[in-house]
C-alpha angles and dihedrals in degrees: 000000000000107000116246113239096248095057089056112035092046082052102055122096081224085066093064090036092060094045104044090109081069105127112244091188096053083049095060094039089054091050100045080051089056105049087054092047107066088025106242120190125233114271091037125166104234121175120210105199121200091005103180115201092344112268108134092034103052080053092046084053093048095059087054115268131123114248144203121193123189125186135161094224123088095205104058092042079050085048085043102051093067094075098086099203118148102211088044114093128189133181137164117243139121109274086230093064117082121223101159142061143192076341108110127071094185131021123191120200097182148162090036095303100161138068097059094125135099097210144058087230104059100055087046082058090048093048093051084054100058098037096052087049092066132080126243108283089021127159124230117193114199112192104198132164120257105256107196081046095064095036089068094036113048126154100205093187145022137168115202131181113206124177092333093310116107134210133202101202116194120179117195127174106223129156099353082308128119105220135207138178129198125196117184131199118196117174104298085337123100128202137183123199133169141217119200124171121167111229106254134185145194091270092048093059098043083057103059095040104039096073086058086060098261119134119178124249106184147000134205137189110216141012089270080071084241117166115282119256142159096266097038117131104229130016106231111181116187103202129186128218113227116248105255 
């Protein structure tokens, strides 16, 4: 069976090599004000799905929460198990099979970790997945780029140059995706790689969440949790799970 794009590009050592400019300090701001912000008790169950290579989730464990992080990709759980915590979890599984259940009292979806999918059906799947992992009353955080925003801003070509490797970057907007390519050159090897998101908004998501008992309380714009708007930076939808 034909690999997927995202099994094969998270798992490339050229992933990490291109975002390695990812701030590592706004992630774990973003994360302090969060956890403010819908008011989670020490001790907390939060599940970071899917985790990467474990950012979020290795600060997550630090305030004092135990944490569960899933990703496909072997590397990154590798990356993320170096991080000895004891109250800090990783396994490797698909995000659209579920494997918990009632268990969660927070899940984070974040850094635009949804909408890889080619069909309706599997996010749905996905979406199953995440909803049934979390606890009555439950809170689900979905961190999501702005579409409009990109629509009117996108860059449709870069050439960068990182540690001697380079990488021809094209974006493209094509069936509701987001599109991007990624040619590396690496000495005499070439790679290709590709990106696709599908260009979700507020009403999407609720679409897929709310007949698994989810509404959604409040949005934000950036990683500051200030208001939504058209030209924000980032979606940021704080949902609730009923209480059944």
């Amino acid at each position: 069976m034909e690999q997927k794009w995202f099994e094969n590009w998270f798992d490339s050592p050229y992933y990490k090599l291109l975002y390695r400019h990812r701030d590592d300090q706004e992630a774990a701001t973003f994360i302090k004000k969060l956890i403010i912000e819908i008011n989670l008790e020490k001790g907390a169950k939060i599940l970071d799905i899917p985790c990467g290579n474990g950012r979020h989730a290795v600060v997550m464990a630090q305030l004092g929460y135990d944490v569960t992080g899933i990703d496909l990709s072997q590397r990154n759980i590798c990356e993320a198990l170096l991080n000895d915590l004891s109250n800090l979890h990783f396994f490797e599984t698909d995000m659209r099979t579920q494997i918990f259940n009632n268990h969660f009292d927070v899940v984070m979806n974040l850094f635009t970790s949804f909408g890889y999918f080619d069909s309706e059906e599997e996010n749905r799947k996905a979406m199953l997945s995440i909803t049934k992992s979390l606890k009555p009353k439950g809170i689900l955080v979905i961190d999501f780029l702005n579409n409009k925003l990109l629509h009117e801003n996108l860059k449709h070509s870069d050439i960068l140059k990182i540690d001697g490797v380079d990488f021809i970057i094209k974006r493209k907007i094509e069936n509701n995706f987001v599109i991007k390519s990624i040619h590396i050159k690496d000495g005499a090897k070439e790679f290709n790689f590709e990106e696709c998101v599908q260009l979700l908004e507020l009403k999407d998501f609720e679409k897929y969440y709310s007949p698994f008992g989810l509404a959604t309380e409040k949005i934000y714009g950036d990683y500051q949790l200030n208001p939504f708007n058209k030209n924000s930076d980032r979606l940021i939808i704080i949902a609730r799970k009923k209480n059944d």
